[in-house]
Jmol script that loads the backbone (N, CA, C; Angstrom):
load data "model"
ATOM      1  N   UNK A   1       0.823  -1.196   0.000  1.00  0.00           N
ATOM      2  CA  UNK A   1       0.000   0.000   0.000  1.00  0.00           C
ATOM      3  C   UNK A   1       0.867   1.259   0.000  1.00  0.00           C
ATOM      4  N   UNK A   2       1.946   1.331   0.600  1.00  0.00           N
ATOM      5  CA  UNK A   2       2.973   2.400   0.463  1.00  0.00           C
ATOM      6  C   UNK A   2       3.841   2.579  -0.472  1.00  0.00           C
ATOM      7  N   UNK A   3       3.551   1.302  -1.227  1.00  0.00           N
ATOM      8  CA  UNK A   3       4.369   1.912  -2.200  1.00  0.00           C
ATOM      9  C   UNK A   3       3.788   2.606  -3.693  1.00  0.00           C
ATOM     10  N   UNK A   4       2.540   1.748  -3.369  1.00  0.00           N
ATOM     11  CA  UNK A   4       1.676   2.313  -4.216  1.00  0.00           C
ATOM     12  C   UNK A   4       1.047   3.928  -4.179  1.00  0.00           C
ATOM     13  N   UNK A   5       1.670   4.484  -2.912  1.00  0.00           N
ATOM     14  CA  UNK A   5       1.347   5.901  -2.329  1.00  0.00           C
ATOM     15  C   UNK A   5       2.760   6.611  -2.600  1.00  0.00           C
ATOM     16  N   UNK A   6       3.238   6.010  -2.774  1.00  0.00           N
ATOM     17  CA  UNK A   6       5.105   6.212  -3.181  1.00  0.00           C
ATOM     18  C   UNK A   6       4.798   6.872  -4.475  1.00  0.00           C
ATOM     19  N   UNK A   7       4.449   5.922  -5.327  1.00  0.00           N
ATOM     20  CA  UNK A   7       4.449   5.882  -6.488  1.00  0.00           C
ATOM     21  C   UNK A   7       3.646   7.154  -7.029  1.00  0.00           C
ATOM     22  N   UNK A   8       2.501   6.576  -6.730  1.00  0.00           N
ATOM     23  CA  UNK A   8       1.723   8.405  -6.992  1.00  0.00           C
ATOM     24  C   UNK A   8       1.714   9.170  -6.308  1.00  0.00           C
ATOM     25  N   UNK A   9       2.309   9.847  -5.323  1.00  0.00           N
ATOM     26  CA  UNK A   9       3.117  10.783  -5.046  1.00  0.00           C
ATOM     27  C   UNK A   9       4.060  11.508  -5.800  1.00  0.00           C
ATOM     28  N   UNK A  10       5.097  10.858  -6.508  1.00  0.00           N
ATOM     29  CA  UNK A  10       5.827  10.743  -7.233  1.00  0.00           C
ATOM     30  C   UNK A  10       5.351  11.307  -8.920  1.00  0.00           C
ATOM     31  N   UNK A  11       4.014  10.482  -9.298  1.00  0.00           N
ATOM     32  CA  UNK A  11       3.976  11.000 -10.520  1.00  0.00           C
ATOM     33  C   UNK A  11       3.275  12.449 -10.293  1.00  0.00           C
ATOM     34  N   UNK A  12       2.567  12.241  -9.424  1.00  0.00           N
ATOM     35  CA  UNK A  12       2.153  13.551  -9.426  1.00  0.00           C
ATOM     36  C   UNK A  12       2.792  14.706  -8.683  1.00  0.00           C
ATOM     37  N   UNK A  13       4.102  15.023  -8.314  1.00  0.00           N
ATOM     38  CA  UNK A  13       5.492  15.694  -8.399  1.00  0.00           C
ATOM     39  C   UNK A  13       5.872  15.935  -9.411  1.00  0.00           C
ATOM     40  N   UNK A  14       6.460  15.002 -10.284  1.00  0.00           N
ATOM     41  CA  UNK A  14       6.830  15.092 -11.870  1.00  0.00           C
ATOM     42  C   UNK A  14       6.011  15.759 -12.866  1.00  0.00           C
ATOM     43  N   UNK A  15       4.482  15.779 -12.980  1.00  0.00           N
ATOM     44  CA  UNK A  15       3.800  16.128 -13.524  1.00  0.00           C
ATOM     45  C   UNK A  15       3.664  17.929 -13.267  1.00  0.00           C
ATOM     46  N   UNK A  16       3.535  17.918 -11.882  1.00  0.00           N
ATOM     47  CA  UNK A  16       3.669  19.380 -11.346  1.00  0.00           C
ATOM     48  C   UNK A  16       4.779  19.820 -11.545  1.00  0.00           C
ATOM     49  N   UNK A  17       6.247  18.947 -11.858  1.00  0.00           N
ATOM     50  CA  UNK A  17       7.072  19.995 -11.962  1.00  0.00           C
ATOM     51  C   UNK A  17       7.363  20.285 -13.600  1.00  0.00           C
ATOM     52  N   UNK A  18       7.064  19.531 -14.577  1.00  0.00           N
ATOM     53  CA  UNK A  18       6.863  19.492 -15.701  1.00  0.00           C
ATOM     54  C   UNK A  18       6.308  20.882 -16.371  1.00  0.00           C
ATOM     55  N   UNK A  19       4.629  20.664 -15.758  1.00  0.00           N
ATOM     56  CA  UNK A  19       3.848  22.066 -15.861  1.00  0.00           C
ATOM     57  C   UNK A  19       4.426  23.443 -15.478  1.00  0.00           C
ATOM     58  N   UNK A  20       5.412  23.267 -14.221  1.00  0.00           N
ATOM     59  CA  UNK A  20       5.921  24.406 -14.348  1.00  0.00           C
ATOM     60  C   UNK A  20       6.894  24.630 -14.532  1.00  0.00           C
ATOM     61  N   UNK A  21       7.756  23.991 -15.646  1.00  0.00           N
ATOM     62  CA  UNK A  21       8.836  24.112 -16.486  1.00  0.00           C
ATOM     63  C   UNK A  21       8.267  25.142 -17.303  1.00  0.00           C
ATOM     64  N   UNK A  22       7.254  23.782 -18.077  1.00  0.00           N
ATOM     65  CA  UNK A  22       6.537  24.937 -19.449  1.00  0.00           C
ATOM     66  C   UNK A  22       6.244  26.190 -19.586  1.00  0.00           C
ATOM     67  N   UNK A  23       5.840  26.820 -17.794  1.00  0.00           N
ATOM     68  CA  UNK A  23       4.937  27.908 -18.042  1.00  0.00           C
ATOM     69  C   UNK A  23       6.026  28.780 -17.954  1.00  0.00           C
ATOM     70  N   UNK A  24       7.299  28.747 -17.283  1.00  0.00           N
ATOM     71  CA  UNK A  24       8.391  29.484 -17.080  1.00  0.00           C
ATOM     72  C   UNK A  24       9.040  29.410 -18.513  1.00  0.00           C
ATOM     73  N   UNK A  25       9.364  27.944 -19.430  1.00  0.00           N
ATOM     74  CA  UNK A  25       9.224  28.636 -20.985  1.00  0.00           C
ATOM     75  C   UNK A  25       8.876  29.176 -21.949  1.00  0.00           C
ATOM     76  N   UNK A  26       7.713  29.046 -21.348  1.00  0.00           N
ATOM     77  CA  UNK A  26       6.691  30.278 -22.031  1.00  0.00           C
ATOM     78  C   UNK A  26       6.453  32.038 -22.002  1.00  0.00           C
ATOM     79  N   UNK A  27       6.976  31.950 -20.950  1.00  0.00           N
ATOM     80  CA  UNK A  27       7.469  33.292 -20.122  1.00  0.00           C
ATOM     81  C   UNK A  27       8.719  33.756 -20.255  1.00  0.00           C
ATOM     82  N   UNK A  28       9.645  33.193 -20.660  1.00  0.00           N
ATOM     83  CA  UNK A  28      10.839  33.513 -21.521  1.00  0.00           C
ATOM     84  C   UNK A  28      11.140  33.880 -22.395  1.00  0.00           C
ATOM     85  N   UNK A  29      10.229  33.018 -23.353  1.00  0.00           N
ATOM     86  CA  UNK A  29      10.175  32.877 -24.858  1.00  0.00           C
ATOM     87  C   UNK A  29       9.513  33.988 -25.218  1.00  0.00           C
ATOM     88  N   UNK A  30       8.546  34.441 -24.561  1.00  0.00           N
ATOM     89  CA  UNK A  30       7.656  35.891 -24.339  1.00  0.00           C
ATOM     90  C   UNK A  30       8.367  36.950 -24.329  1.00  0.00           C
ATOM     91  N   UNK A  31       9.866  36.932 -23.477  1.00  0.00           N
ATOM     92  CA  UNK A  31      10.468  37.997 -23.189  1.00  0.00           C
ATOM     93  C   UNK A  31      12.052  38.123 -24.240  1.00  0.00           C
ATOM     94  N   UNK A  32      12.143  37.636 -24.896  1.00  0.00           N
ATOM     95  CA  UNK A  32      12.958  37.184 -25.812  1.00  0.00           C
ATOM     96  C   UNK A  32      12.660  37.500 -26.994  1.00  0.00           C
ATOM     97  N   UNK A  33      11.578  38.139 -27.828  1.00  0.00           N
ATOM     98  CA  UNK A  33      11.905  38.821 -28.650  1.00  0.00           C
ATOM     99  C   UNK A  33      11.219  40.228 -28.580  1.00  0.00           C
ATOM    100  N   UNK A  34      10.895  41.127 -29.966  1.00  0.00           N
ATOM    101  CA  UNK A  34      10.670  42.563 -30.017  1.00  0.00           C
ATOM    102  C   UNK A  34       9.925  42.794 -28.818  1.00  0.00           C
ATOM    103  N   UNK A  35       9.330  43.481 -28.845  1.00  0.00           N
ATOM    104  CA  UNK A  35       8.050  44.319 -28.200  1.00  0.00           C
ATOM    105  C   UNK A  35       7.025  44.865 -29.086  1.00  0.00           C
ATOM    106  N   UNK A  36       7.763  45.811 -29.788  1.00  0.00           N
ATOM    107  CA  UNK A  36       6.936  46.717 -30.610  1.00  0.00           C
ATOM    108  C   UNK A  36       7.312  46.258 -31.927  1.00  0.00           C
ATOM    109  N   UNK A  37       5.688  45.718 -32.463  1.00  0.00           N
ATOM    110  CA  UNK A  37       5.755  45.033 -33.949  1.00  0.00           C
ATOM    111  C   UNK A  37       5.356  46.793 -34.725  1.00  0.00           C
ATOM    112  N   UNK A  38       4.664  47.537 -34.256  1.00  0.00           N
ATOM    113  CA  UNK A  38       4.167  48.712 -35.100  1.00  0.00           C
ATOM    114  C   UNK A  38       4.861  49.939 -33.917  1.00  0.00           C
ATOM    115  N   UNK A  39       4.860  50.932 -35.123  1.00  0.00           N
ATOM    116  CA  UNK A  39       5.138  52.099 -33.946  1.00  0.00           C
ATOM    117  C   UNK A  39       4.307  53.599 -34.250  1.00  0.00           C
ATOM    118  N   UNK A  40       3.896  54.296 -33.084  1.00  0.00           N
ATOM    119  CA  UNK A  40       3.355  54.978 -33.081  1.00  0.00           C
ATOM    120  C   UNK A  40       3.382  56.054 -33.846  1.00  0.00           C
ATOM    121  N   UNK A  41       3.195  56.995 -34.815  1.00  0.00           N
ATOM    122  CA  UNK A  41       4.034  58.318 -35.807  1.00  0.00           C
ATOM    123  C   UNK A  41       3.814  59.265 -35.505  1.00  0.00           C
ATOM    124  N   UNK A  42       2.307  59.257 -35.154  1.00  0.00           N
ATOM    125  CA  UNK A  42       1.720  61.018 -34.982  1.00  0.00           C
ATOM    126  C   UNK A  42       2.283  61.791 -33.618  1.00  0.00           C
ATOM    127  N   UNK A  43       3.010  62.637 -33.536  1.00  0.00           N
ATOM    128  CA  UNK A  43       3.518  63.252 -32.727  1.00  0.00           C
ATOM    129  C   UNK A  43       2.227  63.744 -31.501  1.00  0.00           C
ATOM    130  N   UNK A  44       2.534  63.459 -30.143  1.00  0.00           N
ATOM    131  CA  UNK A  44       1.729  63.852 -29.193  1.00  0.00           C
ATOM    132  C   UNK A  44       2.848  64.639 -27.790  1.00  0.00           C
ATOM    133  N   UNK A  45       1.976  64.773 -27.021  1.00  0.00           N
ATOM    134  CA  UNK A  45       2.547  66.063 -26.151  1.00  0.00           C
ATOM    135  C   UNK A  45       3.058  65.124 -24.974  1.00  0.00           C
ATOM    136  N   UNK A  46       4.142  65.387 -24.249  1.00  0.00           N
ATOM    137  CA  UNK A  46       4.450  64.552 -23.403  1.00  0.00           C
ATOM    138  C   UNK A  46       3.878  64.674 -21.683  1.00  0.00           C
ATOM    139  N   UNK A  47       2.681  65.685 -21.939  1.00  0.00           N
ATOM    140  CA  UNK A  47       2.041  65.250 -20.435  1.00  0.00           C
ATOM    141  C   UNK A  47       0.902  64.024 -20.641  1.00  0.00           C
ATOM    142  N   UNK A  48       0.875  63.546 -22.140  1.00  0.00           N
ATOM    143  CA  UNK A  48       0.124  62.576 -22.109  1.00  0.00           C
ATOM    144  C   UNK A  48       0.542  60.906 -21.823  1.00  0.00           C
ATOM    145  N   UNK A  49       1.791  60.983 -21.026  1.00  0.00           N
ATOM    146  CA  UNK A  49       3.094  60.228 -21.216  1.00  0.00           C
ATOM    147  C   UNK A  49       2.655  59.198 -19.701  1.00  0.00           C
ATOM    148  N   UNK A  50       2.318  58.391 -18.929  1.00  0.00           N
ATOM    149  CA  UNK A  50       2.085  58.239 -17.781  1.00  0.00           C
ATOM    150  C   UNK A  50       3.843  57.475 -16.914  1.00  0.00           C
ATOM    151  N   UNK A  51       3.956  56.396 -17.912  1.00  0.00           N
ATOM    152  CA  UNK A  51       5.142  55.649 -17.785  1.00  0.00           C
ATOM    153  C   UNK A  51       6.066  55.597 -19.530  1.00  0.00           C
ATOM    154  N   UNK A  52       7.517  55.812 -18.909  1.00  0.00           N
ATOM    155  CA  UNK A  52       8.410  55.434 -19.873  1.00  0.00           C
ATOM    156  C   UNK A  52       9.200  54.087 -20.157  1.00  0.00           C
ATOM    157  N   UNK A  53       9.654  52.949 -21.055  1.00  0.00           N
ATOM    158  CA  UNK A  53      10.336  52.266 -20.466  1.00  0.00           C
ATOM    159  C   UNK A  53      11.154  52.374 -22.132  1.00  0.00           C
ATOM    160  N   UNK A  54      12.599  52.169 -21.815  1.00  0.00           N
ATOM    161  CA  UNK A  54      13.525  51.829 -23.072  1.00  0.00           C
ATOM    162  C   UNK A  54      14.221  50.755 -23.199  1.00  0.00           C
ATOM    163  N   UNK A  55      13.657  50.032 -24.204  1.00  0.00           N
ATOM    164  CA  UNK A  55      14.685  48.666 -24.152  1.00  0.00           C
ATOM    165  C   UNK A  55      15.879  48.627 -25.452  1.00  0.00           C
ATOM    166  N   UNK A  56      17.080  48.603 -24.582  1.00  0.00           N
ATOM    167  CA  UNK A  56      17.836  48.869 -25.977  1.00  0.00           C
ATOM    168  C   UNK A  56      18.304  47.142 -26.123  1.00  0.00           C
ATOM    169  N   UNK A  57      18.400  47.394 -27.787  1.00  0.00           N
ATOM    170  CA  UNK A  57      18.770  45.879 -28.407  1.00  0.00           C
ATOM    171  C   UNK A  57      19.392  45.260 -28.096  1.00  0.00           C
ATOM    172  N   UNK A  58      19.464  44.005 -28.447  1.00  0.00           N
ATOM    173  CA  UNK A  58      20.257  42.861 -27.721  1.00  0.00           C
ATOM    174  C   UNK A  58      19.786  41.700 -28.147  1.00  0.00           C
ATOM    175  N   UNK A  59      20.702  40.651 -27.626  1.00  0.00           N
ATOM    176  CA  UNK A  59      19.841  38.998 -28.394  1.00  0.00           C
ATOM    177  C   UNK A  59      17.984  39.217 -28.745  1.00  0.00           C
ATOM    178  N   UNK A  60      17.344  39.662 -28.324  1.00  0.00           N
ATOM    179  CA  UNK A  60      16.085  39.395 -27.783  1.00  0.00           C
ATOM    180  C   UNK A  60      15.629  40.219 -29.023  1.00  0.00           C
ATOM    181  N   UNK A  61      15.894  41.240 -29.581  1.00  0.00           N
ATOM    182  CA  UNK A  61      15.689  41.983 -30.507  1.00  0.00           C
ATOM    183  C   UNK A  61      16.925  43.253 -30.795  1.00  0.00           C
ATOM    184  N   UNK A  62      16.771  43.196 -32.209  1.00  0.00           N
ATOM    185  CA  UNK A  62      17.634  43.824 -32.668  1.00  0.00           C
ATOM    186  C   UNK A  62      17.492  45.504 -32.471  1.00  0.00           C
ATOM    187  N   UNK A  63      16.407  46.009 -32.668  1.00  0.00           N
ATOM    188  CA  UNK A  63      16.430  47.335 -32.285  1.00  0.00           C
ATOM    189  C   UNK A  63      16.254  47.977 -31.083  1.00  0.00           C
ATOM    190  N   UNK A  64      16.432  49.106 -30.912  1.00  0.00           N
ATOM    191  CA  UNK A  64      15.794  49.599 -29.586  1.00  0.00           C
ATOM    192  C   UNK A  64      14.395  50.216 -29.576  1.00  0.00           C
ATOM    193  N   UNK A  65      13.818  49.989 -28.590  1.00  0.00           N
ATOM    194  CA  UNK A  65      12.507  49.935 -28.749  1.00  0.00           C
ATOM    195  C   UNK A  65      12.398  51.189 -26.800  1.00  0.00           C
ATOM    196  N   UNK A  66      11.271  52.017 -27.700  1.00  0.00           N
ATOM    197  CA  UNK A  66      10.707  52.576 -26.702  1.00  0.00           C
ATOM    198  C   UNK A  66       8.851  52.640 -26.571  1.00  0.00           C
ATOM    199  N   UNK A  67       8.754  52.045 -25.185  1.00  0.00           N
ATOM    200  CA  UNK A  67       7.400  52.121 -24.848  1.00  0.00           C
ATOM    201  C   UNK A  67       6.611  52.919 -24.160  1.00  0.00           C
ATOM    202  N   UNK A  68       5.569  53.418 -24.045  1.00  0.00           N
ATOM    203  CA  UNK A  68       5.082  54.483 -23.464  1.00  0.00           C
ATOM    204  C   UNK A  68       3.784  53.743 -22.823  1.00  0.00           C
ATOM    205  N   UNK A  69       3.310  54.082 -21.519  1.00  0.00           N
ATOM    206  CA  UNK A  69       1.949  54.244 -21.168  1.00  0.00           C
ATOM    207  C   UNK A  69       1.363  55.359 -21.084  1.00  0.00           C
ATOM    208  N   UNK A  70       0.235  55.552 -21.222  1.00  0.00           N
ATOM    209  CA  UNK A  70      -0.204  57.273 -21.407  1.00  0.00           C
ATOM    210  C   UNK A  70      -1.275  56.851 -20.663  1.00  0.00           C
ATOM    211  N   UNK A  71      -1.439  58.403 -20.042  1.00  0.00           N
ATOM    212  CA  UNK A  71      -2.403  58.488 -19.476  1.00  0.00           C
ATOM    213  C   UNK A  71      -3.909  57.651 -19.195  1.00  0.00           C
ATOM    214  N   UNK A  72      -4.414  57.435 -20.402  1.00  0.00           N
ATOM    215  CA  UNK A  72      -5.660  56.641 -20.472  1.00  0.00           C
ATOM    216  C   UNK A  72      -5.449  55.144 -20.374  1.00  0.00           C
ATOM    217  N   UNK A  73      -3.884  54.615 -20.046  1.00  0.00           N
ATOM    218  CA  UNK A  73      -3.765  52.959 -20.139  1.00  0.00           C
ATOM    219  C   UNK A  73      -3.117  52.500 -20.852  1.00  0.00           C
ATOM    220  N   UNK A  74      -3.535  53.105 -22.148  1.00  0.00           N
ATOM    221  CA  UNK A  74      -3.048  52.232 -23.736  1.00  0.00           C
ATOM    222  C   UNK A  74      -1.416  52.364 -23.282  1.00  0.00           C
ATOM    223  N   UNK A  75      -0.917  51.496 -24.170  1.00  0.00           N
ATOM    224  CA  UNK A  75       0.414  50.760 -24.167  1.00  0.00           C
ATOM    225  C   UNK A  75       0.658  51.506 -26.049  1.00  0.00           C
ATOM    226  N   UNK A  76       1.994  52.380 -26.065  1.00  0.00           N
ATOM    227  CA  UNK A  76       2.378  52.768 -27.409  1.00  0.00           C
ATOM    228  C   UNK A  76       3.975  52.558 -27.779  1.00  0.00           C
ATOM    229  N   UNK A  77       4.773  51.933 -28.638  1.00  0.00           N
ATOM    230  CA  UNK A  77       5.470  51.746 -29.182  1.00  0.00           C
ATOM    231  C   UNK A  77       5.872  53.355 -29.858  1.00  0.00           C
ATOM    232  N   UNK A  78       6.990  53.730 -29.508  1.00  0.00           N
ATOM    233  CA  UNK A  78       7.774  54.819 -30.345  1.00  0.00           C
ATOM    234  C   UNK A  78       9.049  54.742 -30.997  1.00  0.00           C
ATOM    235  N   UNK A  79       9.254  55.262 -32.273  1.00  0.00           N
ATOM    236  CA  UNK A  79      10.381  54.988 -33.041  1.00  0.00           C
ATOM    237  C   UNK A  79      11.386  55.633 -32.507  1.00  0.00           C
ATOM    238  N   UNK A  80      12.348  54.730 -31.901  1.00  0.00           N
ATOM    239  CA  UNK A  80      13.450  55.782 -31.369  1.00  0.00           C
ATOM    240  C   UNK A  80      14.836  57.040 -32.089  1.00  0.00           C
ATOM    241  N   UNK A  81      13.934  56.707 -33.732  1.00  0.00           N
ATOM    242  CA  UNK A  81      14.634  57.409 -34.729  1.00  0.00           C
ATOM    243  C   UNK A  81      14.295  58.426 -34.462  1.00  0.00           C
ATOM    244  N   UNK A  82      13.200  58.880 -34.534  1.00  0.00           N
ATOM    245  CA  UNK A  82      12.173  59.986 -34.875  1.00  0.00           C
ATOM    246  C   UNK A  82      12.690  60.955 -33.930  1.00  0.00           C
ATOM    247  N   UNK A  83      12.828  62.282 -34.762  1.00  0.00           N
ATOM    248  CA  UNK A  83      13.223  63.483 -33.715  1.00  0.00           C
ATOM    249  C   UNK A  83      12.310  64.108 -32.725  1.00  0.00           C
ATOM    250  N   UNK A  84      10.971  63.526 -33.280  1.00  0.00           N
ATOM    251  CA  UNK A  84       9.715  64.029 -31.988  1.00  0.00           C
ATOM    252  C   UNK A  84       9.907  63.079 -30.521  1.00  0.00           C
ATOM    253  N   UNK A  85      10.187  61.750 -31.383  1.00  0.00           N
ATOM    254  CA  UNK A  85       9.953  61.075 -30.222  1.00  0.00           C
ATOM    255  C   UNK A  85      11.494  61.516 -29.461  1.00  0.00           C
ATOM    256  N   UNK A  86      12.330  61.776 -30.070  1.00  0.00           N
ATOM    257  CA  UNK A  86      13.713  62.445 -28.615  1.00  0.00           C
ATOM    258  C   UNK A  86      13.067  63.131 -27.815  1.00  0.00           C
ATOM    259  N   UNK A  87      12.550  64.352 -28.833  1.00  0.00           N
ATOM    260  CA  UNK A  87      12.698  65.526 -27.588  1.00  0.00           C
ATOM    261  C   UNK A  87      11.683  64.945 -26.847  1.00  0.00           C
ATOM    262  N   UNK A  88      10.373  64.044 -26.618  1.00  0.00           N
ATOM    263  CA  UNK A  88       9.355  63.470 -26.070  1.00  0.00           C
ATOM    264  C   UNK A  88      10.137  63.097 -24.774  1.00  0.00           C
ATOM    265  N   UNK A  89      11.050  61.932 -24.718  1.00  0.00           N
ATOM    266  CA  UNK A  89      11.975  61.544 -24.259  1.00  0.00           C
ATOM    267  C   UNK A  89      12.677  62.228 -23.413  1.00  0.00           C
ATOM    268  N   UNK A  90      13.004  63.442 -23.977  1.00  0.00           N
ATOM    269  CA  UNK A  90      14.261  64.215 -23.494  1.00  0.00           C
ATOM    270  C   UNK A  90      13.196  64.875 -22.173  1.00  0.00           C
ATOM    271  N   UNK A  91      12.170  65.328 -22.538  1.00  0.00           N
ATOM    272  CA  UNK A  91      11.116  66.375 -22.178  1.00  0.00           C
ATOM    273  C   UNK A  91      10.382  65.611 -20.819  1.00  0.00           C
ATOM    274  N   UNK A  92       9.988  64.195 -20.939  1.00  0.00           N
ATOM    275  CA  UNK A  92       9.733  63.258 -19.917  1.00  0.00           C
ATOM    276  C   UNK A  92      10.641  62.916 -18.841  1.00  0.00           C
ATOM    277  N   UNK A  93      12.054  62.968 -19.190  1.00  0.00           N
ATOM    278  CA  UNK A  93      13.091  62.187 -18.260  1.00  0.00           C
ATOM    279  C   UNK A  93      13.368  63.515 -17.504  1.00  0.00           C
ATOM    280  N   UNK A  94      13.066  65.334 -18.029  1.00  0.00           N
ATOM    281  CA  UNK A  94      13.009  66.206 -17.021  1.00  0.00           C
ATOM    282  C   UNK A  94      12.538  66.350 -16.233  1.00  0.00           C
ATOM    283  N   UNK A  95      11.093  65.212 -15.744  1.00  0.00           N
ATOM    284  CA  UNK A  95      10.051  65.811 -15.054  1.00  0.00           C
ATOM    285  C   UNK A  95      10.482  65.554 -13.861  1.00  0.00           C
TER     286      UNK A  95
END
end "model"
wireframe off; spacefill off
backbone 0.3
color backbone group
């Protein structure tokens, strides 16, 4: 009887640790490439800016990518070429 409690014990350890292999590769694999497939163009004002974040390139993606939360929630991708989006940048990191 104990070993038979051995036993499934056991598979069901393996099984649980299995599942959370996957979900932690999945969560990797998530963070491992771009961010921003499109990017935002139309120039906007930077009190509409809530959070900044900059990810510069590396294995995970080749460009650098800047993200914005604004005010209302939405999540926006900005071209870090673009001379609006500097001074945006420049104008946010003063506050």
């Amino acid at each position: 009887m104990t070993s038979k409690l051995a036993v499934a014990f056991l598979a069901v350890f393996l099984l649980s640790a299995a599942l959370c292999e996957a979900a932690v590769l999945a969560r990797v694999s998530a963070e491992l490439r771009c961010q921003c497939i499109n990017t935002h163009s139309t120039p906007f004002h930077p009190k509409f800016i809530k959070e900044l974040r900059v990810i510069e390139s590396g294995p995970h993606c080749e460009n650098s990518e800047i993200i914005v939360k604004l005010v209302n929630g939405k999540e926006v991708c900005l071209d870090p070429k673009e001379k609006w989006v500097q001074k945006v940048v420049q104008i946010f990191l003063k506050r």
